[in-house]
Steps between C-alpha positions, in 0.01 A plus 500: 500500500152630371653878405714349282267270286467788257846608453638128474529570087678836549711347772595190277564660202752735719673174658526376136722822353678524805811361697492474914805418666270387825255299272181749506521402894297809510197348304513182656470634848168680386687815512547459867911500479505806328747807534374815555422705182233785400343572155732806389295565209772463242460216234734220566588638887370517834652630777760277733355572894785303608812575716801634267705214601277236403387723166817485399552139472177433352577396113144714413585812681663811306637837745299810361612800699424437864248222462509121318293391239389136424483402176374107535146489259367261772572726778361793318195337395415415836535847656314585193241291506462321833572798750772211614 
């Protein structure tokens, strides 16, 4: 994918420093397998958009009040930085 030519160094370095129990299946489908999350605007967070249930089994998701956040730095970065 062309949108992600110049984020590939960001993206790698991420994927280096970090530990997926899915294998980054994320990245490899060109961010087209991805759950739903929203840039919350809090360093090392973005918001989890999906159902409690499945939130709750997600290794990356932490309860905060009524909502989930996501704390995967590959996940973040692309609601970040790809709109994704």
């Amino acid at each position: 994918m062309h949108f992600l030519d110049k984020h590939n160094l960001d993206i790698e370095k991420i994927m280096a420093e970090s530990k997926c129990p899915i294998d980054f299946a994320c990245y490899r489908s060109g961010f087209e397998n991805v759950c739903k999350a929203k840039d919350a605007g809090i360093e090392g967070f973005a918001y989890c958009l999906e159902e409690p249930d499945k939130a709750q089994r997600c290794r990356f998701s932490l309860s905060f009040g009524y909502r989930y956040l996501c704390k995967c730095r590959l996940r973040i970065y692309a609601a970040r930085h790809l709109n994704v």
